[in-house]
N, C-alpha and C positions, 0 to 999 in steps of 0.2 A: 715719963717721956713716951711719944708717939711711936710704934715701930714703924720702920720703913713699910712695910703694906698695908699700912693705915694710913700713912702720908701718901702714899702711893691711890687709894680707894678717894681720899680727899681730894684731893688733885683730880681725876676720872672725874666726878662729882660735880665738881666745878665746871671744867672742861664741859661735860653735856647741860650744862646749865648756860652756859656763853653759846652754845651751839644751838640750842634750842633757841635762844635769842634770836641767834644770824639765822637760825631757820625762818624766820617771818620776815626779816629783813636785816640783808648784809650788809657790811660797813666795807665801800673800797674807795679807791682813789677816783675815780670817775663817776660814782654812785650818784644821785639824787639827790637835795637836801633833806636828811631828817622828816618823820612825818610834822612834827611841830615848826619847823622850818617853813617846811610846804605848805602848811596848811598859812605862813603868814602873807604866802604870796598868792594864793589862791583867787584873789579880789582881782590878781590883775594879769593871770591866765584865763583862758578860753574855758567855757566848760567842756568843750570835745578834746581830746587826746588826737585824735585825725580828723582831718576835712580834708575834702576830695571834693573841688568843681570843677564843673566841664569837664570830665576827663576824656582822651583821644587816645586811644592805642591801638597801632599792629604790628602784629608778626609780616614785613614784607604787603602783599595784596590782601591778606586777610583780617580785617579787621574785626578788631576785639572790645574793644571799648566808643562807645559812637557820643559822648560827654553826659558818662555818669555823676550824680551827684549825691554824696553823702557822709554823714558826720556819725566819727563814734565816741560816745561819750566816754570823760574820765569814770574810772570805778566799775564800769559795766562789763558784761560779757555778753558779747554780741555776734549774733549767726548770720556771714554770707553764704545761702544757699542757690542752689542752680543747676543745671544741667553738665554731664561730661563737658566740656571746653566752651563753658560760657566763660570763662576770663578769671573766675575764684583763684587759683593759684596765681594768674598772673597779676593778679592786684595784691598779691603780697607782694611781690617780687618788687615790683613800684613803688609802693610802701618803704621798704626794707630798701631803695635805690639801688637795686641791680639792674633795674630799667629805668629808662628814661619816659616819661608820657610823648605824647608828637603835639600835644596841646590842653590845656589846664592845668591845674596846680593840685598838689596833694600839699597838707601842711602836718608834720608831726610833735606833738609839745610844741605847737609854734615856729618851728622853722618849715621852711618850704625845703623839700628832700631834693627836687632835682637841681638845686641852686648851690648846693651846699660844696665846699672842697672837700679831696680825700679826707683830711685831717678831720673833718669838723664830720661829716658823715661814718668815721668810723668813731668818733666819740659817741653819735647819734645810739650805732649802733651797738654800742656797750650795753645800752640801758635797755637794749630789745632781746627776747628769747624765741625762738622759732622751731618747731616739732618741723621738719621735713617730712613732704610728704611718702615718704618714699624711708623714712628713719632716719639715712645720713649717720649712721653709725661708722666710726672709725673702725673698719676691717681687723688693722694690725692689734688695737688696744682693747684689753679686758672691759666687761662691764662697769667695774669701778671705775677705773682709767678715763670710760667716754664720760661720765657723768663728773668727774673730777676735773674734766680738761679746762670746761670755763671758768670754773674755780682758779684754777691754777694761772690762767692765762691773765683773768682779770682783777684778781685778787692779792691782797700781802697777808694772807694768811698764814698761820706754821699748819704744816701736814697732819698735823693732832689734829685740829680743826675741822681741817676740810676731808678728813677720814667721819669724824662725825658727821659731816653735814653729806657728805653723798648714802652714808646708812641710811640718813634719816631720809632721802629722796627717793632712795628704792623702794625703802618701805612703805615711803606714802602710797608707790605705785605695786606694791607688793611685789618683790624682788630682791628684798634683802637676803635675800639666799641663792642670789646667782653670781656674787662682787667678781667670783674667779672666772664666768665663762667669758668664752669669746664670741664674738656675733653670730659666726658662723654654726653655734651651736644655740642659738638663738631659734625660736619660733617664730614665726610673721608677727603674731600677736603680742610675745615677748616682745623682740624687736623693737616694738612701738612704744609701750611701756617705756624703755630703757631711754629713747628717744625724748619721751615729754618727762622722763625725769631730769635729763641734762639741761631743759628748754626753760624749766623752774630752776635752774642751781643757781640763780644768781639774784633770785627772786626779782624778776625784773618790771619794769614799770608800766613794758608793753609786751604779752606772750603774744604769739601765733602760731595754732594749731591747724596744720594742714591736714586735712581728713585723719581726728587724733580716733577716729570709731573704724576705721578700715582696717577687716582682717582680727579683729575681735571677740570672742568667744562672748554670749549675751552678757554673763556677768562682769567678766572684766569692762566690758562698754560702761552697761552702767555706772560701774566703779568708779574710771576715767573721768566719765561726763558728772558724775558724783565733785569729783576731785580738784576737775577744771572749777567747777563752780564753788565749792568751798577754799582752795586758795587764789582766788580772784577777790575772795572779800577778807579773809585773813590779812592778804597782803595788802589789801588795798589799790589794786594794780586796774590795767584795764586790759583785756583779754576780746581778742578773734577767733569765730571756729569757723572755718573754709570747709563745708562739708555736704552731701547728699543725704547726710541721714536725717531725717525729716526728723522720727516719732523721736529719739534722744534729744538733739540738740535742742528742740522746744520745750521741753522740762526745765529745761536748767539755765538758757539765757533769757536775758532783758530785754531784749529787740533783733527783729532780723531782717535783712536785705536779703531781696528776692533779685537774683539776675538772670535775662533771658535777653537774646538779640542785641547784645552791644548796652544795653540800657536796664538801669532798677525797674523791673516792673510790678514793684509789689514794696513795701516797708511798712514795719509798725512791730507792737508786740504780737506773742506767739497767740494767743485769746484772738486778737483785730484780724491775723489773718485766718485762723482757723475757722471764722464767721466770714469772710471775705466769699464774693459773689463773681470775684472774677474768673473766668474762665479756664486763662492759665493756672489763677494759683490754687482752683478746683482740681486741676490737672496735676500738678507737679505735688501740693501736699496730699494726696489721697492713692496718689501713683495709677491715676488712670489711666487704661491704654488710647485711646480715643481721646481727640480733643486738640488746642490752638498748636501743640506742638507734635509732627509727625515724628514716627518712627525713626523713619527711612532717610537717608541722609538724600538731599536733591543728587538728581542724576537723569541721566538721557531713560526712557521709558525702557522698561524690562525687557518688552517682546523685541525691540529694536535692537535692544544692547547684545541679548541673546539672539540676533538674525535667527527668529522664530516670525516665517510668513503668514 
């Protein structure tokens, strides 16, 4: 007969072999169908995961969006790059239906987001994961805790399970040896880590990483951007990185959107724009000071502003 801590190690065994499983992809009530599933309906989905035409947006008088247009493919990972408050954050927000557009349509898996009811936009957004830019770490709750919260929230898992499955997301992001702290004892760079590993707990079908390279030590970046791009094709998923960092993010995605002035002014792979002849995108990929887009933000002339005669 077995002793009990053989039956015990057996079970363990088991348990990280089922975990390992749901680590590529979970099984829950609202999930996805199956990849064999999906793959039977495939013929009569879109090949883009989002379309975005004509899009209109502002904040009040200043507008942000003047009808962008643009498609991101299933399977890919793909970089909107751009300047401080060219709209990057705020087109996830649209995306994700926190905002409304003022005119055009975004469409996600097929539905159009700003049509959709509570009910149906919050099923939307089960199947979506999102790095804040900013972390969005729960204050009060331990490192394990934040990273087990979507688990727990959208999941019927037993705690066995989802004890494994948050190990195995710190460690992806190197972290399995913080499960006890709490944010506040957290680094900026930690922080963020902690943050894109809750944004993966649910392995979801559409990630969004709001500048996941901010406040990162060189290696960890590349780690990350390492990371993003190898469970984007593990899972099979479709993945956005909202970001300024030029030299990274063009290693590791498929395609990138250039925003500047309300409008794309630039798209293709990261090759097509690094030969690109355009002005701005000589400007913004190579970080020259000089060129279509100034410094200075518009303002009444200096000598005037400073009543200098």
């Amino acid at each position: 007969m077995r002793s009990t801590g053989q039956c015990a190690k057996g079970n363990r065994r088991i348990r990280l072999r089922l975990a390992a499983g749901l680590h590529c992809r979970i099984i829950q009530k609202t999930r996805r169908p199956g990849l064999d599933t999906e793959r039977k309906f495939m013929g009569n989905e879109s090949a883009s995961m989002i379309e975005i035409e004509d899009l209109h947006f502002s904040y009040g008088e200043k507008k942000i969006f003047n009808g962008i247009n643009l498609k991101i493919p299933r399977g890919k990972v793909v970089a909107v790059l751009g300047m401080g408050g060219s709209g990057k954050s705020t087109l996830l927000r649209l995306i994700g239906g926190q905002l409304r557009p003022n005119q055009g349509r975004i469409r996600v898996n097929g539905q159009v987001v700003h049509q959709l009811d509570d009910r149906s936009l919050y099923e939307l957004r089960r199947k979506m994961g999102l790095m804040f830019q900013a972390g969005g770490l729960f204050s009060d709750l331990s490192v394990f805790e934040n990273v087990a919260f979507p688990l727990r929230e959208l999941t019927d898992l037993p705690n066995e399970m989802i004890h494994d499955l948050v190990l195995m997301k710190l460690h992806a992001v190197g972290l399995r040896g913080a499960t006890e702290l709490m944010p506040n004892e957290l680094s900026g760079g930690m922080a963020r880590r902690v943050a894109l590993a809750r944004a993966i707990a649910i392995d979801p079908m559409l990630t969004m990483y709001d500048e996941p390279f901010a406040g990162l030590d060189p290696i960890s970046l590349n780690v990350v951007a390492q990371l993003i791009r190898r469970l984007n094709d593990a899972l099979q998923g479709t993945s956005i990185v909202v970001t300024y960092d030029v030299s990274e993010s063009l290693k590791v995605v498929d395609y990138v959107y250039l925003l500047h002035d309300g409008l794309v002014q630039a798209e293709g792979t990261s090759e097509e724009l690094l030969a690109s002849e355009e002005p701005f995108v000589i400007q913004f990929l190579h970080a020259q000071p000089t060129g279509p887009v100034a410094f200075h933000m518009q303002a009444e002339p200096y000598r005037e502003d400073m009543e200098i005669p």
